[in-house]
Phi, psi and omega in degrees: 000145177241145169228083216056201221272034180216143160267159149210149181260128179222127196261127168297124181216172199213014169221055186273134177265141178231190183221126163278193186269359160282337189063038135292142173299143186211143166244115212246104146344110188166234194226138148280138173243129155271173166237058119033108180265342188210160150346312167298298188083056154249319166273110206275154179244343183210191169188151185172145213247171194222064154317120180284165165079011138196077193137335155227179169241017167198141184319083190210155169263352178284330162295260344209306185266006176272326186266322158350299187287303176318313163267019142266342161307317202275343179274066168308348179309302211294341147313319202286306199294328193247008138331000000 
């Protein structure tokens, strides 16, 4: 997906580890989001995973790419890194 001057890849996964409100370890459904500086995907610039029941609130790829763009809006770095 590009989203303004960025690519991103967003991968389904089934093993995000989390800390519940019990404070246990848990592995968790959802999403890897990479962050792209071009096309090519050889320069990755961030990465960060998206657990449902905490960063998004349901298996969809449509949150998965919505909590993306919000933190690229919200990640002034990523102006600085691809200067």
């Amino acid at each position: 997906m590009r989203y303004k001057d960025f690519y991103v890849r967003i991968t389904p996964d089934k093993y995000i580890p989390r800390v519940d409100k019990k404070g246990r370890d848990i592995l968790c459904e959802g999403f890897l989001i990479q962050v792209f500086a071009d096309e090519t995907e050889r320069i990755e610039i961030d990465n960060f995973s998206a657990a449902v029941g905490f960063e998004i609130l349901e298996n969809s790829l449509a949150e998965a790419k919505q909590l993306a763009k919000d933190y690229i809006d919200c990640e002034g770095k990523f102006i600085d890194l691809k200067s």
